[in-house]
C-alpha positions in Angstrom: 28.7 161.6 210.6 28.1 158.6 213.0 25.4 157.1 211.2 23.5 154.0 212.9 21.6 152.5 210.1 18.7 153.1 212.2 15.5 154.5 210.4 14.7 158.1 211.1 11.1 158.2 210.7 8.7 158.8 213.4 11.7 160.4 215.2 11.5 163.6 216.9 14.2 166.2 215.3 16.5 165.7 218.8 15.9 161.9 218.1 17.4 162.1 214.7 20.5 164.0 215.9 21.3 162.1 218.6 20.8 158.9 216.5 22.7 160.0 213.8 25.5 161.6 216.5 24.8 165.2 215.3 24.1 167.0 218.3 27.4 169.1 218.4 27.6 169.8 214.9 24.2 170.9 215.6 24.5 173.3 218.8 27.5 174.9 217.0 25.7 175.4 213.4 22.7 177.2 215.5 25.1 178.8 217.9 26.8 180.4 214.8 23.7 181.5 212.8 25.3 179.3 210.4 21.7 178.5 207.8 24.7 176.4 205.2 25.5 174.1 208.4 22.0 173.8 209.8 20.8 172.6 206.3 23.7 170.1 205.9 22.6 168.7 209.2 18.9 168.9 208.6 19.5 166.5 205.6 21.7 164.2 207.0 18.7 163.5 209.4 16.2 163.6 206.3 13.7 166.6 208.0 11.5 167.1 204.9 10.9 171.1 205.1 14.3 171.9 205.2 14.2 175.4 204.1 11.3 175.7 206.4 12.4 174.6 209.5 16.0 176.4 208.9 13.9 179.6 209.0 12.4 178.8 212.1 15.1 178.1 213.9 17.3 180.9 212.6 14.6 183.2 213.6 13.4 182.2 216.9 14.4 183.5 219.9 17.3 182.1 221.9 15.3 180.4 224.5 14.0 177.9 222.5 14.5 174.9 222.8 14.4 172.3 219.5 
């Protein structure tokens, strides 16, 4: 993880992974289906409804863009 120091609050979700370097990791874990990864990821950039917003993207269709 390429971690900045940088706060994460106030950032958008796209914000936080590219602060934090995570956008590959990312792409891949959503690419894959893979709900283990995307939680990893969704803690390393401190999202507070982790479950939640796993679900959501897990379920959504392709085209959507987070």
């Amino acid at each position: 993880m390429a971690s900045t120091g940088e706060p994460l609050a106030g950032m958008t979700l796209n914000e936080r992974l590219y602060a934090r370097g995570l956008f590959d990791r990312f792409d891949k874990a959503l690419a894959d289906r893979n709900r283990a990864a995307l939680r990893t990821i969704l803690i390393e950039v401190e999202v507070s409804d982790i479950d939640g917003t796993a679900d959501q993207m897990l379920n959504s269709s392709p085209e959507v863009d987070f």
